[in-house]
C-alpha positions as CSV (number, residue, x, y, z in Angstrom):
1,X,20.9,14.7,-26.0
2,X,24.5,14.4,-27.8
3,X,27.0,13.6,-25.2
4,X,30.0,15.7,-24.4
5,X,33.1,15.5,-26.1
6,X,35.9,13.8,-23.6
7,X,38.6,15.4,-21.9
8,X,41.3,14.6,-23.5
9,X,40.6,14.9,-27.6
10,X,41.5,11.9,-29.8
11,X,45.4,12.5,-31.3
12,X,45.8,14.7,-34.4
13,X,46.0,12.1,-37.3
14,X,46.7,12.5,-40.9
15,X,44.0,9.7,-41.9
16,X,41.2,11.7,-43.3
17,X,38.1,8.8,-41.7
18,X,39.9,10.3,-38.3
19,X,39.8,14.0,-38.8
20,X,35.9,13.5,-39.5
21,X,35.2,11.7,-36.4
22,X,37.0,14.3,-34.4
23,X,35.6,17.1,-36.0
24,X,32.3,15.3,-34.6
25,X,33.5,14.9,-31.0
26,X,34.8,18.0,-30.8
27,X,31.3,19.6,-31.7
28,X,29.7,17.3,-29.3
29,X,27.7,15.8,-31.9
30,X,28.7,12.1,-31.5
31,X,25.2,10.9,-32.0
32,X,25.3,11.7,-34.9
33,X,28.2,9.4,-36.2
34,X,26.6,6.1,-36.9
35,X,23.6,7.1,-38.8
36,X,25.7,8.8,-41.1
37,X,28.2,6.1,-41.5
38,X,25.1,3.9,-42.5
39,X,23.4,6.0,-44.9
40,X,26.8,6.9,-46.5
41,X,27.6,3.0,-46.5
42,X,24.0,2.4,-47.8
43,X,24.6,5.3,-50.7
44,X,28.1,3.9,-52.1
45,X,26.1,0.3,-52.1
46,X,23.3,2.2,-54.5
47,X,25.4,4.4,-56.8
48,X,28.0,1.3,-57.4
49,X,24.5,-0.6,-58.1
50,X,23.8,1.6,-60.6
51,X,26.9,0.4,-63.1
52,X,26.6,-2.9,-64.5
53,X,26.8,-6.8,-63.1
54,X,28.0,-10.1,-64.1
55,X,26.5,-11.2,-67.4
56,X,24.8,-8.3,-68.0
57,X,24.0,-8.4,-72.1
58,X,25.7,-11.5,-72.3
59,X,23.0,-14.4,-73.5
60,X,22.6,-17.8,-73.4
61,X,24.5,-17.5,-69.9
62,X,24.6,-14.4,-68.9
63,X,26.7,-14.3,-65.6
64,X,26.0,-14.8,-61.4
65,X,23.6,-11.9,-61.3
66,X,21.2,-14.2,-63.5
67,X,22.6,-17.3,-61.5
68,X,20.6,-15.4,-58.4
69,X,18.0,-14.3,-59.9
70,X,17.6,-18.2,-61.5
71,X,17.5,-19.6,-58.2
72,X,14.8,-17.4,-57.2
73,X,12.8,-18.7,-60.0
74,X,13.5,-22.7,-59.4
75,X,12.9,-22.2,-55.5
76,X,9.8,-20.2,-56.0
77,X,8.3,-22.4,-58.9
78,X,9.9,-26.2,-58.2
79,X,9.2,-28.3,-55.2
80,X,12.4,-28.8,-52.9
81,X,12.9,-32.1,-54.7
82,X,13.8,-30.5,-57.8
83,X,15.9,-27.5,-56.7
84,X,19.4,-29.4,-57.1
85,X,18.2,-31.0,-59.9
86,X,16.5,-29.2,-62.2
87,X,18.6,-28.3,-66.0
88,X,21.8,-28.1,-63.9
89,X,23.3,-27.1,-67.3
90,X,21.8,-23.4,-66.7
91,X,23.1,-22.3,-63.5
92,X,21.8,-25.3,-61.5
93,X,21.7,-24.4,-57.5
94,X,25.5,-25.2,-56.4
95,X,25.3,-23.1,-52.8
96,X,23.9,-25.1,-49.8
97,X,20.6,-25.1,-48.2
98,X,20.3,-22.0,-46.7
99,X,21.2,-19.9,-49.9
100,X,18.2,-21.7,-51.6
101,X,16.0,-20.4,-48.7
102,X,17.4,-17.5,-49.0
103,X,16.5,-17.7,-52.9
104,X,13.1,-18.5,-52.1
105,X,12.4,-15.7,-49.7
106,X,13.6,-13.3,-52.1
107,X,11.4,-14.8,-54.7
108,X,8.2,-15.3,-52.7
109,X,8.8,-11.0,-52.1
110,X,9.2,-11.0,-56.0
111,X,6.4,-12.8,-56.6
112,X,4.1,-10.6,-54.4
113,X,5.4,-7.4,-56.2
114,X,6.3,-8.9,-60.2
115,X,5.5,-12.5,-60.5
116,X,7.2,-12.3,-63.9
117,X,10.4,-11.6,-62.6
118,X,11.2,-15.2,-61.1
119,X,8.3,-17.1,-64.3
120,X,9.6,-20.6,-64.8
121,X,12.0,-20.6,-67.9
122,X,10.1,-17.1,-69.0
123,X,12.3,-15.1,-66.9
124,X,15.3,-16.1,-68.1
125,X,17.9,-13.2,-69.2
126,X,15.4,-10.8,-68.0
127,X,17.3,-7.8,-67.4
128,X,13.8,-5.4,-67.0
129,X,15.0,-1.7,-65.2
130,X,12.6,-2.7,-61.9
131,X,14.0,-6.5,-61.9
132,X,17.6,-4.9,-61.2
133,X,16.4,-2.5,-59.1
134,X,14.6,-5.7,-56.9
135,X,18.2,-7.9,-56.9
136,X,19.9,-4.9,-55.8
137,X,17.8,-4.1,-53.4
138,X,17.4,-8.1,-51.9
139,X,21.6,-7.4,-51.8
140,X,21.6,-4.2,-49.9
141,X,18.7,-5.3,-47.5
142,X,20.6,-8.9,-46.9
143,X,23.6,-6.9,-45.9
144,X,21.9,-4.5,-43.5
145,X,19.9,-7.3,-41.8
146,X,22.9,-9.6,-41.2
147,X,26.3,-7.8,-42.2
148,X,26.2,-4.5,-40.6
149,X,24.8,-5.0,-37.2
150,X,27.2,-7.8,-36.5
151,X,30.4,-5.4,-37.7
152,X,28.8,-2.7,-35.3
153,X,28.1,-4.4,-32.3
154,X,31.4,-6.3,-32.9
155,X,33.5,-3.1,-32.5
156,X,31.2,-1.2,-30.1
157,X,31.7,-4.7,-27.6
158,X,35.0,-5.4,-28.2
159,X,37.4,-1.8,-28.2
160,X,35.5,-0.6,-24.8
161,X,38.8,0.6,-24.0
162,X,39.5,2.4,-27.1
163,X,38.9,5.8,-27.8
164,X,35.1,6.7,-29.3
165,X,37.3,8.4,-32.4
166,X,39.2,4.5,-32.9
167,X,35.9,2.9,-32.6
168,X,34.2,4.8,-35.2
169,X,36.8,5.1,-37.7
170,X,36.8,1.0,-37.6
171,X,33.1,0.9,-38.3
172,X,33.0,3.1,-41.0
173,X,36.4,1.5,-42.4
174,X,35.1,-1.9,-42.5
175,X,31.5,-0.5,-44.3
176,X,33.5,1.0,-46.9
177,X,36.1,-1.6,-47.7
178,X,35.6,-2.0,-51.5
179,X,36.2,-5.7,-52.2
180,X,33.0,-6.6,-50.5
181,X,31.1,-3.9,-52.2
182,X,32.0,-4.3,-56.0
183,X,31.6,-7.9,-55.4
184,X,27.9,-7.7,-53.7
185,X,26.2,-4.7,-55.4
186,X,28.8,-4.5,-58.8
187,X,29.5,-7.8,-60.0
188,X,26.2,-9.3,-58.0
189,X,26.1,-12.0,-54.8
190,X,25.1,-12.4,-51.7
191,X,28.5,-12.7,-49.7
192,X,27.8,-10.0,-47.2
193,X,25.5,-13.1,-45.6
194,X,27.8,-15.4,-45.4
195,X,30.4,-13.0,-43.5
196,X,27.9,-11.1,-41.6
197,X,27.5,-14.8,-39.8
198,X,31.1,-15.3,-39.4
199,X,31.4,-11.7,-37.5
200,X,28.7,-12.7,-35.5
201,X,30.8,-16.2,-34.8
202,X,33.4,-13.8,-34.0
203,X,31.0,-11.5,-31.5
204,X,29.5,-14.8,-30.1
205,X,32.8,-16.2,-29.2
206,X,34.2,-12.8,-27.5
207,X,31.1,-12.8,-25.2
208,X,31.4,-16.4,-24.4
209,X,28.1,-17.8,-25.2
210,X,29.7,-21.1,-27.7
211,X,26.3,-22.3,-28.6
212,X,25.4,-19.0,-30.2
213,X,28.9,-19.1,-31.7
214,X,28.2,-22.7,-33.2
215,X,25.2,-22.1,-34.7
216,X,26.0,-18.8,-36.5
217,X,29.1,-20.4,-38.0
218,X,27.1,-23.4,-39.0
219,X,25.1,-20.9,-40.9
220,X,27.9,-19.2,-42.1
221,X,28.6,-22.4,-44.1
222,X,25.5,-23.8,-44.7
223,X,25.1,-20.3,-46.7
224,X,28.0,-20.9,-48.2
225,X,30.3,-23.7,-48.7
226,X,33.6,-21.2,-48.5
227,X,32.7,-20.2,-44.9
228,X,34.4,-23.9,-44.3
229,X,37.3,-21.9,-45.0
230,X,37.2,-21.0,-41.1
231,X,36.5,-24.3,-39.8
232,X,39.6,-25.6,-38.1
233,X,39.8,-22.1,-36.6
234,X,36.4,-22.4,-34.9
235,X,36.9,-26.0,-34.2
236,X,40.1,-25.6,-32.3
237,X,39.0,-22.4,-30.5
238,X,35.7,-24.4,-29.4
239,X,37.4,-27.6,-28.7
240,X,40.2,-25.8,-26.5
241,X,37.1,-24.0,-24.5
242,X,35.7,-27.8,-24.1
243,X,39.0,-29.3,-22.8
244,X,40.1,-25.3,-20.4
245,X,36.3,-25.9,-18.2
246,X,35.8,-27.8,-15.5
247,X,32.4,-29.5,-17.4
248,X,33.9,-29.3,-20.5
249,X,32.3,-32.7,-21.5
250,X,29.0,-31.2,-20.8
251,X,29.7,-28.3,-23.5
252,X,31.2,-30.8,-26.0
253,X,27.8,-32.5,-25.9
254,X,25.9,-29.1,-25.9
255,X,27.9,-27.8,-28.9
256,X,27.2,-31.2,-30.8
257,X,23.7,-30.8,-30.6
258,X,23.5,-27.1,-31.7
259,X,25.4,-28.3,-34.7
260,X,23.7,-31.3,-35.3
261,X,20.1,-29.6,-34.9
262,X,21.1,-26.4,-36.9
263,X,22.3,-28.8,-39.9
264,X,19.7,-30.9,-40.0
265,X,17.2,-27.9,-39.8
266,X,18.5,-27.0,-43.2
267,X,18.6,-29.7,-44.7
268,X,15.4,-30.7,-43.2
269,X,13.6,-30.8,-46.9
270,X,15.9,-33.8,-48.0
271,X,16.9,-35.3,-45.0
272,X,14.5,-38.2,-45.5
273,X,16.4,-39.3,-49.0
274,X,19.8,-40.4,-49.5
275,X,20.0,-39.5,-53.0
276,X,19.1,-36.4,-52.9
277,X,21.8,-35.8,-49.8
278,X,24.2,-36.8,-52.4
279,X,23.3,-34.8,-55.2
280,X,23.1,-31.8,-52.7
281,X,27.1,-33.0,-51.6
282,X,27.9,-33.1,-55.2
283,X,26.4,-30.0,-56.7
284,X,27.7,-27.7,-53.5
285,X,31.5,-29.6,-53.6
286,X,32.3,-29.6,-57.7
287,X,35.5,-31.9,-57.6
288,X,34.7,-32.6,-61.6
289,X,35.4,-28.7,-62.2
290,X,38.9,-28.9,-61.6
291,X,42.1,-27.1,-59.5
292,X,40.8,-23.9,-60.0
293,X,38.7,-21.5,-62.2
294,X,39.4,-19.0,-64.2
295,X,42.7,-17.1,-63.2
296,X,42.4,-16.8,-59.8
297,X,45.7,-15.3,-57.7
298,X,46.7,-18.9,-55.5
299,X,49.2,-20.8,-55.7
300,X,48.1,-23.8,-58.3
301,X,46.9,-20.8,-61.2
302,X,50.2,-19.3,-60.3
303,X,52.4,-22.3,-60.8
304,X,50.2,-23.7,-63.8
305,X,52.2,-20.4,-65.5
306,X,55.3,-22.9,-65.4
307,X,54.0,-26.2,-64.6
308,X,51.0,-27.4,-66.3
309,X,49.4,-28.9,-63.1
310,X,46.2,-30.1,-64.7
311,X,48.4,-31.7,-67.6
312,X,50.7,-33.6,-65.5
313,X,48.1,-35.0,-63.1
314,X,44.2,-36.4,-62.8
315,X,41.8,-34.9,-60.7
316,X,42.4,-37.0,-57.7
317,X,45.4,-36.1,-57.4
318,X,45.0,-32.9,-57.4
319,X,42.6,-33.0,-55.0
320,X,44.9,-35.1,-52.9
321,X,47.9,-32.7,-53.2
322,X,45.6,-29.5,-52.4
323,X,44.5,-31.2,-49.3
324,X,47.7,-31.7,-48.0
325,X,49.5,-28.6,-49.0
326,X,46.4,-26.4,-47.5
327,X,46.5,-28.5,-43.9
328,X,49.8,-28.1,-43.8
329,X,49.4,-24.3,-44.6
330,X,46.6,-23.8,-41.6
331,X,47.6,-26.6,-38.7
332,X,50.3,-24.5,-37.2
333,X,48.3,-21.7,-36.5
334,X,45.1,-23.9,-35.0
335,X,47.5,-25.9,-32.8
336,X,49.1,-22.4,-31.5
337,X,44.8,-21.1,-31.4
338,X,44.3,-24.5,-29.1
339,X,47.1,-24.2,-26.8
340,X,46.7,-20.5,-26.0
341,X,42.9,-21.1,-25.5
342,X,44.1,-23.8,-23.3
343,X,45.8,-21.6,-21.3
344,X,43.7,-19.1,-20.9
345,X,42.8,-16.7,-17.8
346,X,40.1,-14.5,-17.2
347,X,42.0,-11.9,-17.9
348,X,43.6,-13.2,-20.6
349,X,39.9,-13.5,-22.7
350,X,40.9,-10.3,-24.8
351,X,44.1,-11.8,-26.1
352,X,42.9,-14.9,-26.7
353,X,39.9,-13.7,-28.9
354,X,43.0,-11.4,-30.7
355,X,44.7,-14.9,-31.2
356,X,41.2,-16.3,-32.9
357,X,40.8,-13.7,-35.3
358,X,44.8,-14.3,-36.4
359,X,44.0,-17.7,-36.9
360,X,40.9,-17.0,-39.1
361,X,42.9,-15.0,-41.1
362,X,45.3,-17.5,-41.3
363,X,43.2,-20.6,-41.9
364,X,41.0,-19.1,-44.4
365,X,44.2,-17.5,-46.4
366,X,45.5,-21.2,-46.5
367,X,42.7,-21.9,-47.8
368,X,42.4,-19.6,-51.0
369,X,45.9,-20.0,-51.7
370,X,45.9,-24.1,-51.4
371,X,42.8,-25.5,-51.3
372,X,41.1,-27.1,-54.9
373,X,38.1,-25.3,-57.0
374,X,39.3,-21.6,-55.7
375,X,37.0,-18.8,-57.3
376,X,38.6,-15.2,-57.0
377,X,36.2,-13.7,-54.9
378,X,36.8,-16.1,-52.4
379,X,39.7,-13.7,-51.4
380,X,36.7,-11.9,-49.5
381,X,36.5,-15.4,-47.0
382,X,40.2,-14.3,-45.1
383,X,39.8,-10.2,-45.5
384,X,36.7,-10.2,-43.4
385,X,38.7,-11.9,-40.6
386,X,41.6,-9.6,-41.2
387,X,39.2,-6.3,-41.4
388,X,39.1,-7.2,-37.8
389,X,41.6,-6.6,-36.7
390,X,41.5,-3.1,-38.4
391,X,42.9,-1.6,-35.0
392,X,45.7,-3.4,-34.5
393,X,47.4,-3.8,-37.9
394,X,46.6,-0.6,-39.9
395,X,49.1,-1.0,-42.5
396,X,48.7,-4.3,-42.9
397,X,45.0,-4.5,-43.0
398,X,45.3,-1.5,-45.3
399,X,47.5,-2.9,-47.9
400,X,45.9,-6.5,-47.7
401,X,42.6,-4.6,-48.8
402,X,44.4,-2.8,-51.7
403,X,46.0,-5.8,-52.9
404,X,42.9,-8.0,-52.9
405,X,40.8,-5.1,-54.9
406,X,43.7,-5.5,-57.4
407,X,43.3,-9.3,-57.5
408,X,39.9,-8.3,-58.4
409,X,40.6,-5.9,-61.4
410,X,40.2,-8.5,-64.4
411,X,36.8,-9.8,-63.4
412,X,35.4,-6.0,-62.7
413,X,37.2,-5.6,-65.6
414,X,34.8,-7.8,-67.7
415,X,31.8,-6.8,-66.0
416,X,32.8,-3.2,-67.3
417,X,33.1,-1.6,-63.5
418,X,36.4,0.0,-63.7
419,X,34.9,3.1,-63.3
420,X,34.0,1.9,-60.0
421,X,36.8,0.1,-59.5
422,X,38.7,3.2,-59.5
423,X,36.4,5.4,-57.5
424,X,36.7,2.7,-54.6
425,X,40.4,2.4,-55.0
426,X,41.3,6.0,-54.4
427,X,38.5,6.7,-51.9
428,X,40.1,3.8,-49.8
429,X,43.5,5.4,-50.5
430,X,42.5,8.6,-49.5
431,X,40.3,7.9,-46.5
432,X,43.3,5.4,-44.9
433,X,46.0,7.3,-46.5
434,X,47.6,3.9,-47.5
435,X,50.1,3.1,-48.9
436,X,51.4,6.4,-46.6
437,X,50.9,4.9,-43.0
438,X,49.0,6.8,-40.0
439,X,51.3,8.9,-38.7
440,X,50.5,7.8,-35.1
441,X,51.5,4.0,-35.8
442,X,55.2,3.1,-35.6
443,X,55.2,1.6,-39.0
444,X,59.5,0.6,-40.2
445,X,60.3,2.6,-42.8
446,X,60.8,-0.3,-45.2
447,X,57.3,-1.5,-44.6
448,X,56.4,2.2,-45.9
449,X,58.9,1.8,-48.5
450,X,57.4,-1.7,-49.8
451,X,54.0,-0.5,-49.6
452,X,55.1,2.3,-52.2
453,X,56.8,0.1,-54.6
454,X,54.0,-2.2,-54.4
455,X,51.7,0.8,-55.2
456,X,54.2,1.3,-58.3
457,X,54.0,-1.8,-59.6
458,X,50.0,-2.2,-59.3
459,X,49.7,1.3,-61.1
460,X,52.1,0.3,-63.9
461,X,50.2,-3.3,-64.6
462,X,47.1,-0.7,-65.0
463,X,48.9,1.6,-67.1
464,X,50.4,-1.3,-69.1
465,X,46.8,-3.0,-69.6
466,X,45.1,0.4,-70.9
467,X,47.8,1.6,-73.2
468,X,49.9,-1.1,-74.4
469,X,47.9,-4.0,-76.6
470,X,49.2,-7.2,-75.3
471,X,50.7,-9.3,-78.1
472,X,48.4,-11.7,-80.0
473,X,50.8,-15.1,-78.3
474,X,50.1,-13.9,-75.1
475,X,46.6,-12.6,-75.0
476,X,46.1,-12.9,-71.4
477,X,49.6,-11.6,-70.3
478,X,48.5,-8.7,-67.8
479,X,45.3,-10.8,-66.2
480,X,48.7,-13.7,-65.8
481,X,51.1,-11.2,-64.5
482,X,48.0,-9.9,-61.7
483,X,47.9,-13.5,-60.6
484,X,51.6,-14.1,-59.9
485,X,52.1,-11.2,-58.4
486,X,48.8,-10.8,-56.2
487,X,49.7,-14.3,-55.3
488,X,53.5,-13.3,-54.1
489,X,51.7,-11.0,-52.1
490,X,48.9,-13.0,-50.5
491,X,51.9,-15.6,-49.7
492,X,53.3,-12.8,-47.8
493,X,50.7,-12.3,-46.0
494,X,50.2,-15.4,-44.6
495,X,53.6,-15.3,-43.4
496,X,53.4,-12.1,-41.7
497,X,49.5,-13.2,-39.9
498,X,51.3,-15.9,-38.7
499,X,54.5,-14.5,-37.4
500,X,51.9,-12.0,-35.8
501,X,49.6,-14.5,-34.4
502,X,52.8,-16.9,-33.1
503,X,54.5,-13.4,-31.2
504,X,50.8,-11.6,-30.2
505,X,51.3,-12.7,-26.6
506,X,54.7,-11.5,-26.4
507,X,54.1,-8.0,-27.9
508,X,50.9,-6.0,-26.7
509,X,48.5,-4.4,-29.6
510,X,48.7,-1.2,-31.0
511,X,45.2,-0.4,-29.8
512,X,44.6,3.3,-29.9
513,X,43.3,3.8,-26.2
514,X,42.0,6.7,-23.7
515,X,44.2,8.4,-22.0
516,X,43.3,8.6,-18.3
C-alpha cells in the first residue's frame, strides 16, 4: 500500500531531481521511487554501453576493455601460478587478487555460455557483437550486486532525519553521477566494485560494527590497489575507536585478525611461495612505469609543463618526493579524524562519521594529486567519498563532479564518447541545476559567481578544441591546458574539504530536515 504523503510537503526547489520526487510524494506514490531510480540508473548504464570502449578497433593493443576481457581468458585457461606471469607484455594481470577472481568468475559464466570468448591467445581482439554485450553486462551486474545496494542503504541509514524528498534525490544523484558511468560502461572497468566496498566501509563504520568495516575496506583494496587511497583515513578512524573503548586492546586484536584472515584469504593461491608474493607486489605496484601516465590533471603532469620532473630526477626520487609531498598533503586531516574520534560521545556518532567522510575525501584527493603512477580515472577514488556528502555540500559536490567529468574529456575523447560525454554533462547540469545553486542552500554569491566563470572557461577549452586546429609545435596544447587547469581546481578542493572538515564541529550541516 503506498504510504501517505507527510504533512508538511518537502520545500519548493528549483533542482529538477527535487520537483520529481515531490511530484511523487505529493501523489502518495512513494513506493514507487526507488525502482524507478534503478531501472532509469540501469537504462543510462545500457544506452552509454551501446557507444564505443577503450581500444575498440585499435589492434595489437587494443585498450582496457580487452585488458578485462584478457584476464578472463588467463584466469579461466592458466593455473593461479601463471596468472601474474604469463606474456606480461599483453596486458599482463596488474590488479590484485580479488580482481583476478573476479576475472575468473566472469570467465567461468563466459565459458558456460561462449567458450570462445575467453580461448587462450584465440580470443584476442575479439570484439564479436554478443562478447560486448557479455562485458557490458558482467559491468552492470558487478555494479548492482555491490555498488548500488551499499549507496542505498547508506543514505536510507544514515539521513533518518532528513526529509523522504532529500533522501531520494541523494540516491538517485549519486546513480547518475557521470564520471563513474562513462568510465565503467563507456571507456570499460570495473571501478563501481571497488567503491561499492568503500561505501559499504562507510555504512559499516556508521552502524559501528569495525570488523565488518575492516574487512570490506580490505576488499576495497585488495580489488583494487587505488582503494589504498583511503587508508590512513580508515586507519585513523579505527585506531581512534581502539584507543575511545574501554577494551580497546581487545578490538585492536579483533580488527588485526579480520585483516590479517581476509588478506591472506585472497591471496591464499600464492601464499605458500615467496616469489610469486613478489611478482604479485611488483606487477600490482609499477614503480618502473614512472611519475605519472599519460596527462593526468595532478600536480607532477602539471608542473612537468614547466619543470621537466622526469628529466631532472631518477625514479627513486621521484618516488621519494611523492611520498612526502602526498603525507604531508593527507596527515593533517587524519590527525584532526583521530582526535575527534577520540572524543567522541554517543551523541556525537553522527558528526564524527561526517568528520570520516571529509577525511576520505581528503586523504584520497592527496592522493591523486601527489602520490606516484596516477592514472586519470583515479579521480573517481576521492568523488565517491565526496558524493557522500551530497547533502551537505550541494554546490561543492556539484561542481567537484563537473570538474572531474572535464578532467575526463581527453580520454572519452579518444575512445570516441563525446556524444556521451555531452549527454551526461548537461543531464547532470540540468538535473542539479549547477553551476546555478539550489535556491534553498545559502550559497555566497561569489561561490555562484566562480562556479559560472568556471563553467566559461570549461566551455571555451571545448569550443577551442572543436573549432580551432591546435598548432603543429604544440599538438597537445588543449589536453595540457585541461590538466593545469582541472588541476588548479582539484588543489582547491582540497583546501576547501579541509577547511570544511577542520570547522565541521563548529558549524552544523546543511541537512535538509522535517519540519515538526
Amino acid at each position: 500500500m503506498p504510504r501517505k504523503a507527510s504533512r508538511t510537503a518537502s520545500r519548493p526547489s528549483v533542482v529538477p531531481v527535487q520537483r520529481w520526487f515531490q511530484f511523487l510524494e505529493s501523489q502518495s506514490a512513494q513506493d514507487i521511487a526507488l525502482p524507478v531510480t534503478v531501472l532509469f540508473a540501469l537504462l543510462v548504464r545500457w544506452c552509454i554501453g551501446l557507444h564505443g570502449y577503450s581500444g575498440q578497433g585499435t589492434p595489437p593493443l587494443y585498450g582496457d576493455y580487452e585488458a578485462q576481457r584478457h584476464w578472463m581468458e588467463i584466469t579461466t585457461n592458466l593455473p593461479v601460478s601463471q596468472w601474474y606471469s604469463y606474456d606480461l607484455q599483453y596486458w599482463g594481470l596488474d590488479y590484485p587478487p580479488l580482481t583476478a577472481f573476479q576475472s575468473w568468475l566472469c570467465g567461468a559464466v563466459a565459458t558456460y555460455i561462449d567458450p570462445s570468448w575467453i580461448a587462450l591467445y584465440k580470443s584476442r581482439g575479439l570484439e564479436s557483437h554478443t562478447s560486448k554485450q557479455f562485458m557490458r553486462a558482467t559491468a552492470i551486474a558487478l555494479e548492482f550486486i555491490i555498488y548500488v545496494p551499499a549507496i542505498v542503504l547508506f543514505f536510507r541509514s544514515q539521513h533518518t532525519k532528513m526529509s523522504w524528498v532529500a533522501r531520494q534525490v541523494s540516491i538517485f544523484s549519486v546513480l547518475l553521477q557521470p564520471c563513474l558511468i562513462l568510465i565503467d560502461h563507456g571507456h570499460f572497468q570495473y571501478n563501481s566494485v571497488m567503491l561499492g566496498f568503500l561505501v559499504w566501509t562507510v555504512y559499516f563504520a556508521a552502524q559501528e560494527s569495525y570488523i565488518l568495516m575492516a574487512v570490506s575496506f580490505c576488499c576495497s583494496f585488495m580489488f583494487k590497489q587505488m582503494g589504498l587511497y583511503y587508508a590512513p583515513a580508515v586507519f585513523a578512524f579505527l585506531l581512534a575507536q581502539c584507543f575511545r573503548r574501554k577494551h580497546g586492546t581487545v578490538l585492536f586484536v579483533k580488527l588485526g585478525v579480520a585483516v590479517v584472515a581476509t588478506v591472506g584469504v585472497m591471496l591464499g593461491p600464492w601464499i605458500t611461495s615467496v616469489d610469486q608474493l613478489q611478482q604479485i607486489l611488483v606487477r600490482v605496484f609499477p614503480v618502473a612505469r614512472g611519475l605519472y601516465e599519460d596527462k593526468v590533471a595532478n600536480v607532477w603532469c602539471a608542473v612537468n609543463v614547466a619543470v621537466k620532473l622526469r628529466s631532472l630526477f631518477d625514479a627513486q626520487s621521484l618516488v621519494r618526493l611523492s611520498t612526502c609531498a602526498t603525507a604531508l598533503a593527507f596527515i593533517p586531516s587524519c590527525i584532526h579524524l583521530f582526535f575527534t574520534i577520540r572524543r567522541q560521545t554517543r551523541t556525537m556518532q553522527s558528526t564524527a562519521i561526517r568528520v570520516f567522510k571529509y577525511c576520505l575525501v581528503n586523504t584520497s584527493l592527496a592522493f591523486f594529486l601527489f602520490s606516484f603512477q596516477v592514472h586519470e580515472k583515479s579521480i573517481l577514488v576521492p568523488l565517491a567519498p565526496a558524493l557522500l556528502l551530497i547533502d551537505e555540500e550541494e554546490w561543492a559536490v556539484n561542481w567537484f563532479v563537473q570538474v572531474a567529468l572535464f578532467s575526463l574529456y581527453p580520454l572519452l575523447y579518444v575512445d570516441g564518447l563525446q556524444i556521451p560525454y555531452w549527454v551526461m554533462a548537461v543531464l547532470w547540469a540540468f538535473l542539479r541545476s549547477c553551476p546555478a545553486c539550489p535556491a534553498h542552500t545559502p550559497t555566497p554569491k561569489c561561490v555562484m559567481v566562480l562556479q559560472w566563470m568556471s563553467m566559461l572557461v570549461m566551455l571555451a577549452l571545448h569550443t577551442a578544441h572543436a573549432f580551432v586546429p591546435p598548432p603543429s609545435s604544440l599538438p597537445d596544447i588543449y589536453v595540457v591546458l585541461n590538466v593545469v587547469y582541472c588541476c588548479a581546481m582539484f588543489v582547491a578542493f582540497l583546501a576547501y574539504f579541509n577547511y570544511r572538515q577542520f570547522t565541521c564541529l563548529q558549524v552544523q550541516p546543511t541537512l535538509k530536515q522535517k519540519k515538526d
